[in-house]
Every structure is written in C-alpha cells, then in structure tokens.
C-alpha positions as CSV (number, residue, x, y, z in Angstrom):
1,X,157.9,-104.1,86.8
2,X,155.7,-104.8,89.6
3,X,157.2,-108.4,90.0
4,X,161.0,-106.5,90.8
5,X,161.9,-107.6,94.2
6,X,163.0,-104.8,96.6
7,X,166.2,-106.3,96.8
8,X,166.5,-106.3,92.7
9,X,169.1,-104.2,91.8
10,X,169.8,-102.5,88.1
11,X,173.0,-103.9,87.7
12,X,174.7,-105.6,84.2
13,X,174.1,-109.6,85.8
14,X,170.5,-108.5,86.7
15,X,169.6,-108.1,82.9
16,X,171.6,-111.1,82.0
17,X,169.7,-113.2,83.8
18,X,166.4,-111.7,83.1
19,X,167.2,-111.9,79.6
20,X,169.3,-115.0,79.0
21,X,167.1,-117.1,77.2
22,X,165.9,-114.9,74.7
23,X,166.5,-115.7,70.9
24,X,169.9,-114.3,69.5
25,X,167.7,-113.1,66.4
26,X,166.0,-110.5,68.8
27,X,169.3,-108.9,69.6
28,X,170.4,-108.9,65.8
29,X,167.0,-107.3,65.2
30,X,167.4,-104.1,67.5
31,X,170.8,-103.6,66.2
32,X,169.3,-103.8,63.0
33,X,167.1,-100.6,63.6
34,X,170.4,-98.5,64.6
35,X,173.1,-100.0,62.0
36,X,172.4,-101.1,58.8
37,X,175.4,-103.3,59.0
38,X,173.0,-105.7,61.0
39,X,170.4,-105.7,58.5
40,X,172.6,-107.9,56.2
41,X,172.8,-110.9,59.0
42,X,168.8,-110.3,59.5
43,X,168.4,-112.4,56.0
44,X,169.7,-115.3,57.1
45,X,168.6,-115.3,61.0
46,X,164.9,-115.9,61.9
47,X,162.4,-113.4,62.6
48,X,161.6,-112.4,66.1
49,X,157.7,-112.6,66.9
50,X,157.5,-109.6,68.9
51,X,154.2,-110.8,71.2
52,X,156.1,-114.0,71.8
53,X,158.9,-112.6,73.2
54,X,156.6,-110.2,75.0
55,X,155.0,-113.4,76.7
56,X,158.4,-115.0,77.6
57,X,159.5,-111.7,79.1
58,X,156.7,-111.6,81.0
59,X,156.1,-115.0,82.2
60,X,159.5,-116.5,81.3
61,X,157.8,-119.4,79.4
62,X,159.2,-120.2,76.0
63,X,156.5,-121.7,73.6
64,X,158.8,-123.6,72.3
65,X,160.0,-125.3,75.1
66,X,157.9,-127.2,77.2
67,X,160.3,-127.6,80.2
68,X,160.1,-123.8,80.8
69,X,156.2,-123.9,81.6
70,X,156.9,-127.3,83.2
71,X,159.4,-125.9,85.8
72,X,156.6,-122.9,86.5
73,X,153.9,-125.1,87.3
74,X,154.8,-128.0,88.7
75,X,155.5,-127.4,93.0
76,X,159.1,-128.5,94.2
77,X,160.1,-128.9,90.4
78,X,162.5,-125.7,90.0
79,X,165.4,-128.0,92.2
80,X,166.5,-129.2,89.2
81,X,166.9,-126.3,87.2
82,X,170.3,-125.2,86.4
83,X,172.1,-123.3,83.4
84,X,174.1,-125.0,80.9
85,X,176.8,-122.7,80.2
86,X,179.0,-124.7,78.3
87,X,177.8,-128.1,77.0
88,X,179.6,-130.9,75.5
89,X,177.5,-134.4,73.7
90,X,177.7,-136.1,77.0
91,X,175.3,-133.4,79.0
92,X,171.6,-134.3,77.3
93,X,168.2,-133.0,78.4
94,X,168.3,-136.3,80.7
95,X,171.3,-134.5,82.6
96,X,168.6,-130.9,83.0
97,X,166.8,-133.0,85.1
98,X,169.3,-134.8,87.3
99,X,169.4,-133.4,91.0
100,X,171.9,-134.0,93.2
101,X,170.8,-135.1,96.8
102,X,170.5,-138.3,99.1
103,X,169.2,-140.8,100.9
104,X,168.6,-140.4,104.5
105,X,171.5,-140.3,106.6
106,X,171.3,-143.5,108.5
107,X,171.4,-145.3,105.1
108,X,174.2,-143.5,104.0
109,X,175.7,-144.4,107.6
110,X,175.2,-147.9,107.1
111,X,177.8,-150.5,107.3
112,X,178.8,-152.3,103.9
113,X,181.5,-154.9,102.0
114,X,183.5,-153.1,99.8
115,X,185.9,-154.9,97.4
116,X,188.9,-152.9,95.9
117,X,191.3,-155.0,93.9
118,X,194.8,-154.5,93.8
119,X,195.8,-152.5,90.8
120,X,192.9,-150.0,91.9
121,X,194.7,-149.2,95.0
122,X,196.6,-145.4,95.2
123,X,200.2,-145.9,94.0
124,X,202.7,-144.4,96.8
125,X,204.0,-141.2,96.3
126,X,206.2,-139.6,98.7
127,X,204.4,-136.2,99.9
128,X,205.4,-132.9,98.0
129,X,207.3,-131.0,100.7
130,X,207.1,-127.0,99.0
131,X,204.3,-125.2,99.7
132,X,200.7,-126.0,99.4
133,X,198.5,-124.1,97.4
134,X,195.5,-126.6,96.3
135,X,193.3,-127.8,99.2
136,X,191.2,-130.7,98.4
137,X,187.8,-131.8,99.9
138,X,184.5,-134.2,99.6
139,X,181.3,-132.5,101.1
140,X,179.5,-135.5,100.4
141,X,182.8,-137.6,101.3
142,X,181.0,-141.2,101.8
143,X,179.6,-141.0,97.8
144,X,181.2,-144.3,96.7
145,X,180.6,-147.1,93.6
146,X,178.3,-150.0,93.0
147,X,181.4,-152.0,90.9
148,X,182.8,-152.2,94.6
149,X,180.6,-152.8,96.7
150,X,178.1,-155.5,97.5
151,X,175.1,-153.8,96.3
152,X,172.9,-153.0,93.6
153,X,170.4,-150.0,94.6
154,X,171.8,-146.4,94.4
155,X,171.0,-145.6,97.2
156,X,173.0,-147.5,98.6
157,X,176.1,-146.7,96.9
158,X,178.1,-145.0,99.9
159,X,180.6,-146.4,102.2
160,X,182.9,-145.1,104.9
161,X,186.3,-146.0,103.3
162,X,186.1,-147.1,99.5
163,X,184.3,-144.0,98.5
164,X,185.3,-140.1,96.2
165,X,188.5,-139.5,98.9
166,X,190.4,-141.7,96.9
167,X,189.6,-140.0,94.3
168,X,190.7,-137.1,95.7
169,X,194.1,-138.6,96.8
170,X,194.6,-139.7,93.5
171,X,194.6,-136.5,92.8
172,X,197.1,-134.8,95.3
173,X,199.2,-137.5,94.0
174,X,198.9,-136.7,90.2
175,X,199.3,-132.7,91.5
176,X,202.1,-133.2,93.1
177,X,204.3,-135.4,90.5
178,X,203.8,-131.8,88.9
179,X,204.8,-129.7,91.1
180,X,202.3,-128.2,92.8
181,X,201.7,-128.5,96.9
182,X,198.7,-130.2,97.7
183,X,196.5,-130.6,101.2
184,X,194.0,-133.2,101.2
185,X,191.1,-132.4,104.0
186,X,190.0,-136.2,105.8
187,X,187.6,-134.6,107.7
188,X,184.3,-137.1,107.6
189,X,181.9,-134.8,107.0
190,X,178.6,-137.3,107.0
191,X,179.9,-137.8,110.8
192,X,180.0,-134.4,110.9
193,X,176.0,-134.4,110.4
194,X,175.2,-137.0,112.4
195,X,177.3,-135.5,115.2
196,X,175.4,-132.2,114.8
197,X,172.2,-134.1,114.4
198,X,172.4,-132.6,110.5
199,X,170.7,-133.7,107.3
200,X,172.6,-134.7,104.0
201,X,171.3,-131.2,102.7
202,X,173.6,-129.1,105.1
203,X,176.8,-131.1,103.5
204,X,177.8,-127.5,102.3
205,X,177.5,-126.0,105.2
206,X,179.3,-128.5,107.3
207,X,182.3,-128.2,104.8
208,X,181.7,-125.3,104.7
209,X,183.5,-124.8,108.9
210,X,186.6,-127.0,107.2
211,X,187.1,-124.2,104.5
212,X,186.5,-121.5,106.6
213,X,189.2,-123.1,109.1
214,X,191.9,-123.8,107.3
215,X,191.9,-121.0,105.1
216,X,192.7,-118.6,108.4
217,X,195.8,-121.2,109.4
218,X,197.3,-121.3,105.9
219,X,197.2,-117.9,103.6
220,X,199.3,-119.9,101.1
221,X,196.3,-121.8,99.9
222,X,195.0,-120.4,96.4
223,X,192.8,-122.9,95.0
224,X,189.9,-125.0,96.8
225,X,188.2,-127.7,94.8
226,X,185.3,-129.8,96.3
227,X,185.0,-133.4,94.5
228,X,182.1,-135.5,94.2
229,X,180.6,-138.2,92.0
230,X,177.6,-138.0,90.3
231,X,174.0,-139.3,90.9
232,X,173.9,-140.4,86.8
233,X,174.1,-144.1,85.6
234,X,177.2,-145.5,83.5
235,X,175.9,-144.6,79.9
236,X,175.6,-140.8,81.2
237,X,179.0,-140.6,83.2
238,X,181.3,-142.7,80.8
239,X,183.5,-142.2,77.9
240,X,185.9,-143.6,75.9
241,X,188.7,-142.2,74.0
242,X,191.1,-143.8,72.1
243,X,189.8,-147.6,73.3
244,X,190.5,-146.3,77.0
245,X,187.3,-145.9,79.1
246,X,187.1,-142.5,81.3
247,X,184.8,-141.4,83.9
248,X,183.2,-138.0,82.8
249,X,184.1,-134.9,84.4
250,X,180.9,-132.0,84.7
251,X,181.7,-128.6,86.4
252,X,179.4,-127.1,88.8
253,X,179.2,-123.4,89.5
254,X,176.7,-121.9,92.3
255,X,175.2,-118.9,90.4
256,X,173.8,-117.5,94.4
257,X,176.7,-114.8,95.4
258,X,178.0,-112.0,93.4
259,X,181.3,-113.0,92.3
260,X,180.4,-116.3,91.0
261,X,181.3,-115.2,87.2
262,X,185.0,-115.9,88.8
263,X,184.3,-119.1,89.6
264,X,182.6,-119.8,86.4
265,X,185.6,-118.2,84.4
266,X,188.0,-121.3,85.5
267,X,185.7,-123.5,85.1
268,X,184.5,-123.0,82.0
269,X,188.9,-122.5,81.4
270,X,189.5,-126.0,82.8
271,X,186.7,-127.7,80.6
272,X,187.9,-126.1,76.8
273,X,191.7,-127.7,78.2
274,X,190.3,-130.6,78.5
275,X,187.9,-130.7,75.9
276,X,190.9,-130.1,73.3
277,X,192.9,-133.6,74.0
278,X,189.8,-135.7,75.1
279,X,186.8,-134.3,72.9
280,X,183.6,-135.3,75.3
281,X,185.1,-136.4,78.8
282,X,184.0,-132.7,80.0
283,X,180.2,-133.1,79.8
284,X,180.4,-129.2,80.1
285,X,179.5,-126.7,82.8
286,X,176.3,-125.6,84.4
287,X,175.1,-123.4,86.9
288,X,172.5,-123.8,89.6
289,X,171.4,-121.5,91.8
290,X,167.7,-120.5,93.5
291,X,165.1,-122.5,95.4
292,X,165.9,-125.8,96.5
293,X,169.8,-125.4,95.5
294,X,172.5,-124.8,97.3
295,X,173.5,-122.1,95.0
296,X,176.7,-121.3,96.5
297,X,178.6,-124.5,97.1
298,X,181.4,-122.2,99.3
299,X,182.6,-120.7,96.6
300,X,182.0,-117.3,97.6
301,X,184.7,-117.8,100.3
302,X,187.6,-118.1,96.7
303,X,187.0,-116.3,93.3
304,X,189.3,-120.1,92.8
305,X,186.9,-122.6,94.2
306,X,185.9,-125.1,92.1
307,X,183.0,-128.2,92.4
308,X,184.0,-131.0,90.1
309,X,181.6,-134.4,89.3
310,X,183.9,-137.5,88.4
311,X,182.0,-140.0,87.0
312,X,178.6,-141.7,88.7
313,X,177.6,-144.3,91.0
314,X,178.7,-147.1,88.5
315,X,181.8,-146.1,87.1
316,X,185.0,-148.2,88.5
317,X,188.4,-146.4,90.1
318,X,190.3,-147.4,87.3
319,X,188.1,-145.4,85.4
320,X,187.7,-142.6,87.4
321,X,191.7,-142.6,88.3
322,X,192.1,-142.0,84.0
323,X,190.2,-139.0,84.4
324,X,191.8,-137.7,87.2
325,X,195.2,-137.7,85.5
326,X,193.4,-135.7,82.8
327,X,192.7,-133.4,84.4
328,X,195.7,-132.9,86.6
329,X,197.1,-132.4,83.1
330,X,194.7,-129.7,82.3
331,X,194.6,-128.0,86.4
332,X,198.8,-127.6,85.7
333,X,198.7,-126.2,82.7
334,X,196.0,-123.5,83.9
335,X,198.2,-123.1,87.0
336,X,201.3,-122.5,85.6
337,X,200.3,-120.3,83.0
338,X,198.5,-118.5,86.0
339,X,201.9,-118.0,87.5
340,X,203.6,-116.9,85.0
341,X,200.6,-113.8,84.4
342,X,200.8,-113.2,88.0
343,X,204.5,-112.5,88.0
C-alpha cells in the first residue's frame, strides 16, 4: 500500500493494470471458495501458489518469466515494455523487445538516391469530392525502405520523398474508390523539428499542432490514423498468403490517457477483420505506455485515432501497397457498419 502514488486512484483500470498478469487459475480459485460451480474447472486448471503470487503482487516479478525481473533491474530498459493485447504468430518475444526510435536528426536529414520503379508508382485516382471524414498523417513522415534506396544500414533508411506518405496516399486512394472522404496531411514533420530546433522524440508532439489544427477548421473529420513503418527486419514484418507477399500490419495503442480503452476497442476491431481473410498479416495489437514511451501517440485528442505499423525498413511498396488494400477492405467494412449503428 505504501508504494500507491498520491495521484493513484481506486478506479476499475487501476486494478486491471495492477493485476493483469496474474495467472487465470488464481481467479478460478477465489470463485471457487464462493461457488462450487467453479470448483469443477479447478480440476483441470493448475494450482495457484499463494506466496508466489504474493511475491508478484508485490514486486511485480513473475518467477517464471525472466523478462519481468529483467525490465525491473536493468536502468533505461522499461522503454521497450508494452502489452500484447491481441497477438497473432507474427508478434514473437523478438517483437517485446523492439522499440521504436531514431537516429539523430541530421542523419535522418540527409540527402539520398532513391529508386522507385514504375509499377510501384501511386495509380491516379481522381480526388473523392463528398465529405471528408478520415484524416491521414506520418509523424515520423521521412521513415522510408532499403529495397529503394541506395543503402544498406537502417539507419539510414529515410528519405525526403520515397518514404511511409506514399503509403499513406495509397491509402486515400484505396478509401476513396469506397466511398469514403479522405484528407491526406503533407506537412514534413522532420522539418518541423529541425525548424524548431526538435529531436526525433518530439515527432508526437509536432504532429501533434497538425491534429490539433485541422480538427478546429473541419468538424466533419471522424477518424485520424497516424502511419508508420516499422523498425523490424523482413522475416519479422513479412507475410505471405495465398503465394502473394504482404507487408505486416501491428496496431499500436498509447495506454497514457484515460479513454485509451476506445482506441484500443477499434483496434483490436480492425485486427480480428483482417485476421479472418488473411490469417497472420495483423501481427496483433499492443500497448505501450510509461517511462520512456510516448504513451499517448495523440490519441487522446479522438476516442477514433488509430497508430498503424506497415511493414519494416526492408519490405518493398508493392508489398506494402497489398496490405494497404487489405486493410482498406477491412477500415470500410468497420466504417460502414459504424454508420449504419449510428443512424
């Protein structure tokens, strides 16, 4: 009790958090004492060690996981914790430790060759004239991909055309074949930070002004979605389906404001769409929220703001561009259906 924070408040998320990673056999055992009905399930489950869940409530180390006392003692370490909330075969123990950050600005602000081949290009659609209700947008807009570009380090996988905003306008354009109003933000946010004399780390809050902007000049706007690519190699970020070869897709929710279960409700929607044509391209969902993350991502300013990873630093457009189509399938489906609740 003593370790309670003034600002802790007794509240239903409070204990969920506190308690989240407790065995399931625990629960089935205090029911157990109340209803008899329980006691039936207690033969098959596992008994619950009652000093070793004493110890992981009280020092939130799990003896049978190493990571937990890893992430406790080891300084800086507790960036790359995040809750898998949904999981598919794609997001492995390698993906628990992945952390998404980046190189220092000037090398991200560096001048490269870029090489796009023809068929990879955006096809032409003329603009969706009705009203626009998705607004689209790349915090970290300059993320781009070794396959086209003239390098071989990570690091250096960025450029200040060939990057994610294709991405996105693929997107728009796949949206609005379907009949939904799209706005695509252009804004370059890493000149953004260099403008304000930023770091890469204040991406969020950079993007976050855009958001803030255009959400007072157009009320119409209902869904925000923030897309990146992620810092994985190919084997972690790749799938293929039916012969055809996909980027993956991984939602991210910030778990750091109080109406983030919103948020994490149409993700987690999104992902089982998806995840019931194209088994695996949805590595899952996750989490992330305290020290060293942003936690938030903006998506405290919509209950319908979503932060989307296509594929990673090696995956081609052609790739990525299959994914996006899937889940411009999926996005429609949940919109519509939306629609028709609403009215």
């Amino acid at each position: 009790m003593t370790t309670f924070k003034s600002t802790d408040k007794w509240s239903s998320s409070f204990f969920s958090s506190w308690t989240i990673h407790l065995q399931d056999s625990l629960f089935i055992h205090l029911f157990s004492a109340e209803n008899q009905a329980f006691s039936v399930m207690m033969e098959d489950t596992e008994r619950v060690s009652v000093a070793d869940t004493l110890f992981q409530l009280i020092t939130s180390v799990q003896l049978d996981d190493v990571k937990t006392f890893i992430f406790k003692e080891i300084p800086g370490i507790s960036i790359y914790e995040r809750n898998i909330v949904v999981q598919s075969e794609q997001l492995d123990t390698h993906q628990f430790l992945s952390h998404e950050s980046g190189p220092p600005l000037e090398l991200i602000l560096e001048e490269r060759e870029a090489n796009l081949k023809e068929e990879e290009q955006e096809e032409e659609i003329t603009p969706n004239t009705q009203s626009k209700t998705v607004f689209l947008y790349n915090s970290h807009n300059r993320e781009s991909f070794l396959p086209h570009l003239k390098e071989e380090n990570p690091s250096s996988a960025y450029h200040d055309e060939v990057n994610i905003t294709k991405v996105s306008e693929r997107l728009r354009q796949q949206l609005e074949k379907r009949n939904i109003g799209v706005t695509v933000d252009d804004t370059d946010i890493t000149a953004m930070l260099h403008k304000k004399g930023w770091q890469f780390y204040q991406s969020y809050e950079a993007s976050r002004e855009v958001v803030a902007d255009v959400m007072k000049e157009n009320n119409q706007l209902q869904y925000f979605i923030d897309i990146h690519r992620d810092s994985l190699p190919r084997d972690k970020t790749t799938k293929t389906i039916n012969d055809e070869t996909y980027a993956t897709i991984l939602f991210v929710v910030g778990g750091d404001h109080k109406d983030y279960e919103k948020n994490l409700s149409i993700a987690t929607t999104l992902h089982k769409k998806i995840d019931e044509s194209y088994p695996g391209l949805s590595r899952g969902v996750i989490t992330k929220s305290g020290p060293g993350n942003d936690g938030i991502y903006n998506q405290d300013l919509s209950e319908n703001a979503l932060l989307i990873e296509l594929g990673g630093y090696e995956n081609t457009f052609d790739e990525l561009y299959a994914t996006v189509d899937v889940f411009a399938d999926a996005f429609s489906q949940f919109y519509f259906d939306t629609e028709k609740v609403m009215k």
